[in-house]
C-alpha positions, 0 to 999 in steps of 0.5 A: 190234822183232825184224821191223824188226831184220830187215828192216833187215838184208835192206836192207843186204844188199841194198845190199852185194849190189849193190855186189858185183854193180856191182863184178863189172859194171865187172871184167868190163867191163874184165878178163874179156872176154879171159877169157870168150873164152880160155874159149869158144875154148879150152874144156877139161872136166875129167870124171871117168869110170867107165869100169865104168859105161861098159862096162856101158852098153856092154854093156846097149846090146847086150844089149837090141838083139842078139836083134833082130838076125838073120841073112838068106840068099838062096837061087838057084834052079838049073837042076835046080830046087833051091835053092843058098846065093847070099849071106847078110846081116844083118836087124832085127826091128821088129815082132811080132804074137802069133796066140793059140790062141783065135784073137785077136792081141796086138800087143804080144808082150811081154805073152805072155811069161808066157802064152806056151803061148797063144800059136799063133805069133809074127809077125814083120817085119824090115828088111834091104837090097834087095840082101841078097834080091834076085833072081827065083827067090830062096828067103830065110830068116832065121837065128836065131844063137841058136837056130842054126836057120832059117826060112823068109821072105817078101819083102813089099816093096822100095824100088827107089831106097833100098836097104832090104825088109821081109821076114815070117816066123813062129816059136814063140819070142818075139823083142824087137823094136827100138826106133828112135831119133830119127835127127835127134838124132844128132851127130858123135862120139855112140857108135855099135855095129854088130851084124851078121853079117860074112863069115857066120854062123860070126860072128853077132852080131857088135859093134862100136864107133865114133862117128858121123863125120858124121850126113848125107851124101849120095851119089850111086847107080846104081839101074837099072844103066846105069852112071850115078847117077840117084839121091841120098840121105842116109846116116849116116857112121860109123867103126863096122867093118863088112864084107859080111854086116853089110849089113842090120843094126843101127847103134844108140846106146849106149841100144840103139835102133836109128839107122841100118841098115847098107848099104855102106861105101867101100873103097879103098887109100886109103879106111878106117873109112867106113861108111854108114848109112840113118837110122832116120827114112827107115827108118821111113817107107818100112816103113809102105809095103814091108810093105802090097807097095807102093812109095814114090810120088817126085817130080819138080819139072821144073826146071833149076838151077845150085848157087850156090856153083859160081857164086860160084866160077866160076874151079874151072869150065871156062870157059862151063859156068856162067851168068854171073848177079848173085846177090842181095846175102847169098845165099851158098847154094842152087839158081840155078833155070835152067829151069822145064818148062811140064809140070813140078809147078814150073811157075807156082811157081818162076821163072827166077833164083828161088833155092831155099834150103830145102826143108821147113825143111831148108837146101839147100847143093847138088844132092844135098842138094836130091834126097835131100830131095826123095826122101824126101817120100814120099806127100805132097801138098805141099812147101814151098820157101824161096827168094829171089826178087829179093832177098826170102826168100817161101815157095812151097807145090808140090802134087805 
């Protein structure tokens, strides 16, 4: 009898609760759609802060990056065949390579902290700026604030459209290296901490605090100085402070990993706070190809094209510059492709009126868009375009 009891029980409850729920269904049919609303559109969070535990986030952040961070200084040769102190800049280690007294290597230079009267030497790589070593007779040396000495470097590798190098030098004392962030991840107002080396080493390691202004932009870039930008890429923007000898060096999260490496910022009387930062994902792939002496292999498509918002908006374009075309019915972004050279890696692919949406699932909305991404498929043998052919959205495979 206790079981029926029981089950009788779970069956009124049951009707009671449906009651409530069909109840609820029919308020909220009526009354809380305004209310669902109100709440998305005017959306306010009540959070309770420990701003200690904050500050100690804060604090451990740059703790675990700092010692990664390093000081660069390039070195002119002169007319008497010295060397003179050119500029200084800033540099992150990423890499560490143990040479045992035994003559084997240990690539994971953590697991000698504790042997570390076997260990020959430490081998180290790091990532700075193009600018930071470049010249022709350059001596570069790296900075280690902490133990206010220097070491002589080598320049391994640079990128000639993105400013970044990677430059080798050894020591007897463990460095941790970084650890990079997904630089994908990164969204407007996350934290962001700069560590570098402002104005010279009088101020090394130096941090700052900001958020992310904005996780991708692309500017546009003199690289052959000829006066004209023959180059775009894609930075991270931040508010972070950073000023000349900061270049080079870290942007991280509040987890101290590393999502950026600091490269320039806008400066004028009406311009503050603008900071930019080459992604931590770019970052990591052109440093498997600078640190073996190599370049990065880029690509054209040989193609001619009209961005679809100037031609949705024709009337902010002195007349005749833009073609006067009909564009499929929903398009309201991409590439209107012009021209397609005979010679280029796009022919017999793309088409005239053809108009390119994506490239590698990433949503083009203009031409500096569409060259940035271009510029970092590196070494590829193909990439994949999304575009709209006559009003059908088809996939269109390009071997380069």
């Amino acid at each position: 009898m206790q079981k029926n009891y029981l089950d009788y029980e779970v069956v009124i409850m049951k009707k009671n609760i449906l009651a409530i729920m069909l109840l609820l269904i029919v308020t909220c049919l009526f009354g809380c759609n305004r209310i669902i609303n109100n709440e998305i559109y005017n959306k306010s969070y009540n959070v309770n802060i420990d701003l200690k535990e904050f500050e100690d986030l804060v604090v451990a952040a740059i703790e675990k990056a700092s010692p990664a961070v390093i000081g660069v200084s390039n070195y002119e040769k002169n007319l008497l065949g010295g060397y003179k102190l050119s500029s200084t800049g800033s540099g992150v280690v990423y890499e560490c390579v143990a040479n045992m007294l035994d003559g084997s290597t240990e690539t994971d230079c953590s697991k000698t902290i504790d042997t570390s009267n076997e260990v020959k030497e430490y081998v180290y790589y790091a990532v700075t700026n193009r600018h930071v070593v470049e010249g022709k007779n350059s001596k570069i040396k790296v900075y280690l604030g902490e133990e206010n000495s220097k070491v002589v470097a080598n320049v391994l590798g640079y990128d000639d459209k993105i400013d970044i190098s990677v430059i080798k030098f050894s020591h007897t004392k463990y460095i941790q290296p970084i650890t990079f962030a997904d630089s994908e991840s990164i969204k407007r107002g996350n934290f962001a901490i700069a560590i570098g080396n402002p104005n010279g080493y009088d101020f090394y390691g130096t941090a700052t605090f900001g958020i992310i202004s904005h996780p991708k932009r692309y500017l546009s870039d003199d690289t052959d100085g000829d006066g004209i930008n023959d180059w775009d890429a894609e930075y991270i923007q931040h508010d972070v402070a950073i000023n000349p000898g900061n270049s080079g060096g870290a942007l991280i999260n509040i987890k101290g990993e590393l999502i950026g490496i600091n490269t320039l910022k806008l400066v004028s009387e009406d311009i503050d706070n603008m900071g930019f930062a080459i992604p931590a994902n770019l970052v990591k792939e052109l440093i498997k190809i600078l640190e073996k002496g190599e370049k990065p292999k880029r690509y054209t498509l040989g193609i001619s094209v009209y961005e679809v918002s100037t031609i949705l908006n024709k009337e902010d374009y002195s007349e005749g510059t833009i073609p006067d075309v009909t564009l499929p019915d929903g398009v309201e972004y991409g590439l209107y492709v012009n021209e397609v050279d005979v010679n280029g890696k796009a022919f017999g692919r793309l088409q005239f009126g053809d108009i390119i949406l994506e490239v590698n699932q990433v949503k083009i909305f203009g031409s500096k868009e569409f060259r940035a991404e271009l510029g970092k498929v590196i070494d590829a043998d193909s990439l994949v375009l999304l575009i709209n052919r006559s009003g059908v959205e088809i996939e269109v495979l390009i071997k380069l």
